[in-house]
C-alpha distance (Angstrom), angle and dihedral (degrees) to the residues before:
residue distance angle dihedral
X1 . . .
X2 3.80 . .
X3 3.62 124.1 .
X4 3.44 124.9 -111.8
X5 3.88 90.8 -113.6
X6 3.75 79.8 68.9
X7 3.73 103.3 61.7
X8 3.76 98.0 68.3
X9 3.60 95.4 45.9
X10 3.92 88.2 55.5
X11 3.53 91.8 43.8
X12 3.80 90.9 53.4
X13 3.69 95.5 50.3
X14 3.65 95.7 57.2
X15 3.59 97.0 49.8
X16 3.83 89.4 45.7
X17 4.09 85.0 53.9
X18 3.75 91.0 44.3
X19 4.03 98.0 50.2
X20 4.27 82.8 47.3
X21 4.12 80.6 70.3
X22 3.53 101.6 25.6
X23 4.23 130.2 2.4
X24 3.59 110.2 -170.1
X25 3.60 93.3 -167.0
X26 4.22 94.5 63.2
X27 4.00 95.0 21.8
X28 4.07 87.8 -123.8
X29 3.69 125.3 151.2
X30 3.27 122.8 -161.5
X31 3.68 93.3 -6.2
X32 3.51 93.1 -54.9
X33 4.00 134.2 88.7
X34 3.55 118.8 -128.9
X35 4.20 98.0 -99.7
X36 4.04 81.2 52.4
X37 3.54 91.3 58.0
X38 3.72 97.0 40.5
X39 3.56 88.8 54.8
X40 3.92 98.3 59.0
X41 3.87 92.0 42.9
X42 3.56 85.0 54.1
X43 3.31 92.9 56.2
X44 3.88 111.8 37.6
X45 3.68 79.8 52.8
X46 3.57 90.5 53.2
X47 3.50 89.7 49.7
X48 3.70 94.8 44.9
X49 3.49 88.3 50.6
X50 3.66 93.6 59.8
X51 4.12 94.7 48.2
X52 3.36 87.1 56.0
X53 3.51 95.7 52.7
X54 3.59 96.3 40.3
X55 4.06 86.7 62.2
X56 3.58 90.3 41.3
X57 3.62 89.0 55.5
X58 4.03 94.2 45.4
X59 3.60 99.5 50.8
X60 3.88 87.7 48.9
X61 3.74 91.7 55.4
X62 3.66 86.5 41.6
X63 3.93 97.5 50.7
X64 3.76 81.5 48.2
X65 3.80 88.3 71.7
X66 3.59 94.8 54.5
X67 3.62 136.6 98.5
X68 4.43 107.8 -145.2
X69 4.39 79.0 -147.2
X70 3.18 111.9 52.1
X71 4.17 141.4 13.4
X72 3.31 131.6 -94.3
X73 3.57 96.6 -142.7
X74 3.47 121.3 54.4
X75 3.72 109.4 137.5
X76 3.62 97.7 100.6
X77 3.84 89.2 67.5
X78 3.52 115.4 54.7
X79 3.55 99.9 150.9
X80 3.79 143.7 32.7
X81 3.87 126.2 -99.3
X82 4.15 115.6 -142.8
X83 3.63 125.1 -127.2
X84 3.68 131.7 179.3
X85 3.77 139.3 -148.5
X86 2.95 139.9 -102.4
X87 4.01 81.1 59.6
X88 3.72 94.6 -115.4
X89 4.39 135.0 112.4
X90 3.94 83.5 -161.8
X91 3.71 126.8 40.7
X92 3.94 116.5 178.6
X93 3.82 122.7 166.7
X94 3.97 143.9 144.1
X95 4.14 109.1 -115.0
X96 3.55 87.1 -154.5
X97 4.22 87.1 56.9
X98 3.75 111.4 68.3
X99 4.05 93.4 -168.8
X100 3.90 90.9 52.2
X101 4.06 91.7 63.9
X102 4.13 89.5 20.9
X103 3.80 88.6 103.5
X104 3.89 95.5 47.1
X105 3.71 96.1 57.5
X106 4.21 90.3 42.8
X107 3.89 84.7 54.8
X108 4.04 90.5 51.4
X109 3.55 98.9 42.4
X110 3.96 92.4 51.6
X111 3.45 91.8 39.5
X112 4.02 83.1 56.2
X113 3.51 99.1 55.6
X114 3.88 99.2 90.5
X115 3.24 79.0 61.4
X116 3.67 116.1 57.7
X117 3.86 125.2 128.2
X118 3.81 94.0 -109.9
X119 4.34 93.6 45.6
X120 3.94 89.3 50.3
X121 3.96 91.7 45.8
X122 3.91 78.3 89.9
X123 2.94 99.6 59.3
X124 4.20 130.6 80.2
X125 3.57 121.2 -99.3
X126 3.67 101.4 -132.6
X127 3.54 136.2 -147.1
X128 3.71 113.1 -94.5
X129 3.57 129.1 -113.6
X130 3.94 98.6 8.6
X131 3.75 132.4 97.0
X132 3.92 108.7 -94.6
X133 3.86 95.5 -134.8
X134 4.07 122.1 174.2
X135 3.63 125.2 -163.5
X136 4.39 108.7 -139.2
X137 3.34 114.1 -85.3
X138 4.19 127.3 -167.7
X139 3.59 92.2 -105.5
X140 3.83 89.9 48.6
X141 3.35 95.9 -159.0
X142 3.87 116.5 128.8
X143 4.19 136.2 -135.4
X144 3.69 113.5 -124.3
X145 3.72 123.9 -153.8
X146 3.87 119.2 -104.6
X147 3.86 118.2 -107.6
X148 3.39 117.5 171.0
X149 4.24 124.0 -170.7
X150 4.01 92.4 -128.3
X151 3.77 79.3 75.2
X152 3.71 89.4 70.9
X153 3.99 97.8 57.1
X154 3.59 120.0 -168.6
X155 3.42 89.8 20.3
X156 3.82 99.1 57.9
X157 3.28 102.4 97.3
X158 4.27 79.4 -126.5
X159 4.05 98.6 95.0
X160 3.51 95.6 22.0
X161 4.05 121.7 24.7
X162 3.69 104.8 -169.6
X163 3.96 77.0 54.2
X164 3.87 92.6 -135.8
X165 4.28 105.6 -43.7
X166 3.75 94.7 103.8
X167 3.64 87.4 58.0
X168 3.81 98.0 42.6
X169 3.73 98.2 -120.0
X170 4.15 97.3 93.5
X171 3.70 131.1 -154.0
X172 4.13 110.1 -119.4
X173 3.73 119.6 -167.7
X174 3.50 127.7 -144.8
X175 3.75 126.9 -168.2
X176 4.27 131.2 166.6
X177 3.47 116.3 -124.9
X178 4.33 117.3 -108.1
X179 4.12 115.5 -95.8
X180 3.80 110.8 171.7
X181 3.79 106.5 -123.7
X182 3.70 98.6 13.6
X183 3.99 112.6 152.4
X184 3.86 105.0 173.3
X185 3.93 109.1 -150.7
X186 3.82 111.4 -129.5
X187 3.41 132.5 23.1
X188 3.99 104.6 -49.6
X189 4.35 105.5 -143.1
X190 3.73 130.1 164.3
X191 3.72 128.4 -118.9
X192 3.38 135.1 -171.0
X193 4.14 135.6 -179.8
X194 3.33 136.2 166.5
X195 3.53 125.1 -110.7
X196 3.95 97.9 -115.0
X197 3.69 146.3 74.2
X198 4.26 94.5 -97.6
X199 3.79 107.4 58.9
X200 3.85 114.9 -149.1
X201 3.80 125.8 -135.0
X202 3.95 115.4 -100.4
X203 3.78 129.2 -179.0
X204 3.33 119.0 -146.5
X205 4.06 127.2 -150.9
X206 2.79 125.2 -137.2
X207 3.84 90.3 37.0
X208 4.02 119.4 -79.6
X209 4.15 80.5 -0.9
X210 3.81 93.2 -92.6
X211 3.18 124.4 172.3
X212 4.04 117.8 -143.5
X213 3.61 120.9 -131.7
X214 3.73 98.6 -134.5
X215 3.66 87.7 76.5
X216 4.08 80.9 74.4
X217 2.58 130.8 115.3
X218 4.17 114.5 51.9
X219 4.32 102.9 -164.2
X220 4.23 92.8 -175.8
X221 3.72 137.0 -83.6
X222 3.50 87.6 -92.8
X223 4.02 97.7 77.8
X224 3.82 96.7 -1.1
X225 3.84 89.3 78.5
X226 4.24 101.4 155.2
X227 3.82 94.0 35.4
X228 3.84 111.9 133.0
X229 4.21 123.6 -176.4
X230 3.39 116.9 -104.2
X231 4.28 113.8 -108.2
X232 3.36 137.4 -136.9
X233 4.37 114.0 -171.4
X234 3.57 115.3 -154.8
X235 3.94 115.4 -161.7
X236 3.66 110.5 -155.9
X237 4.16 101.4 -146.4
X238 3.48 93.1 -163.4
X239 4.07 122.3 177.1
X240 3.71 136.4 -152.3
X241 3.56 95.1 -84.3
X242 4.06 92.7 51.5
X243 4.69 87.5 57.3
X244 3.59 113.5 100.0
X245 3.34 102.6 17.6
X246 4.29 123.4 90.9
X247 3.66 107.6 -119.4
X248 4.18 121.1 -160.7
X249 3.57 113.0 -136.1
X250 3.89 125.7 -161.8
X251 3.85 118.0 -156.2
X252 4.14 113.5 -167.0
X253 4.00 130.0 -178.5
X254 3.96 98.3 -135.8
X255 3.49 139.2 176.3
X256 3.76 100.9 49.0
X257 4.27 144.3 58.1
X258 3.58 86.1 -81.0
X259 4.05 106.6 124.6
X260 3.92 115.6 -126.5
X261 4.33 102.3 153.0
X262 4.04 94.2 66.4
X263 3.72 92.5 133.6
X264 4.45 83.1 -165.0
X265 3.69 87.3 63.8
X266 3.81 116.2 32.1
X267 3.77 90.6 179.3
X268 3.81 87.0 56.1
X269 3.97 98.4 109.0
X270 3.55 99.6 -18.7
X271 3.89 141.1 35.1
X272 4.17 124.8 -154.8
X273 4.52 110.2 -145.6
X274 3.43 119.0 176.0
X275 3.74 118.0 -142.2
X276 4.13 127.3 -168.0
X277 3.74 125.4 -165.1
X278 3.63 117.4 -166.3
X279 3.88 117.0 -171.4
């Protein structure tokens, strides 16, 4: 049992611990009286105040400084990658099984829908061979040149529409990626070989796969609304001897400054699929 000596002592040290949060005797919380704590809310949200108007103020300044359209920063992509269609680094099917390749020619044909003869009717048809450049106008919306997917032939999908797999000599599609202002010197052209010592026969469409230079250049998504990449088709004419086997095709952007040996970025310029036809 505790001593009597005890019960003042205990007594003291919870009113000592209940005066630390409130002491009715100088109206303090906390230690502090109510103008004291109105005075450092006052401030720290003075000082809050001014952070947030300091950013405020910075991004402004730095929004200032940039243009809605197009980047500020575009050094660290001075030339295009290359992609191909149907979306795929590995395409495997039986000719003989229309299910197998089924989802290859659904990817082309709805890849090919932007491009349709009556969707590119809006669109200008350009002079050949130059740059189509466009000086800023107030609606700041820009033209885009007209290119339409009869130009790629047998590999439309118009004449044929399993564009080539049901016959074993598939359609591959070959597009450069987008890079606002880009105006490849040259005469841009795709080329593709197969990684072996018997080359295979290819067709190319359009012609010698070319690609024109009024397709250049690209101004942004922004206020280049109907613009479309230029195409190249590839038509793999492969033979009996080329079936069951898995062939390694490279694809390169040639005749022009545009990079395609950056061994950091093999998609830099060029892309390698490989493609197996079993009878």
């Amino acid at each position: 049992m505790a001593s009597t000596e005890d019960k003042p002592a205990n007594k003291e040290n919870t009113s000592s611990w209940k005066d630390s949060i409130y002491n009715p005797r100088t109206g303090e919380v906390l230690g502090r009286t109510a103008s004291s704590w109105a005075l450092i809310l006052l401030f720290y949200l003075v000082f809050y105040c001014f952070l947030a108007g300091m950013f405020a103020l910075t991004m402004w300044v730095m929004l200032l400084t940039l243009d809605d359209n197009v980047p500020r920063y575009r050094d660290r992509v001075p030339s295009p990658g290359l992609v191909i269609r149907p979306h795929s680094l590995d395409i495997a099917f039986n000719k003989s099984k229309p299910l197998e390749y089924a989802q290859y020619i659904q990817h082309l044909e709805s890849f090919l829908q932007s491009y349709n003869d009556t969707e590119q009717e809006k669109n200008l048809d350009c002079t050949r061979g130059d740059y189509f450049n466009q000086e800023d106008t107030e609606e700041m919306i820009k033209k885009a040149c007209r290119f339409k997917r009869s130009s790629l032939s047998l590999c439309s999908g118009l004449s044929d529409t399993n564009f080539g797999y049901s016959e074993g000599r598939p359609c591959i599609l070959l597009k450069m990626n987008r890079i606002i202002g880009l105006r490849p010197r040259g005469d841009p052209y795709i080329n593709c070989t197969v990684k072996r010592e018997n080359p295979i026969q290819m067709q190319y469409f359009p012609s010698e796969g070319s690609i024109d230079k009024m397709y250049f250049p690209y101004y942004g998504k922004r206020i280049h609304e109907n613009y479309v990449q230029p195409l190249v088709a590839v038509k793999l004419l492969l033979t009996k001897e080329d079936y069951n086997k898995e062939l390694a095709v490279e694809c390169r952007v040639e005749g022009s400054d545009l990079r395609n040996n950056d061994e950091r970025d093999k998609f830099l310029g060029r892309i390698t699929f490989r493609i197996k036809v079993v009878e």
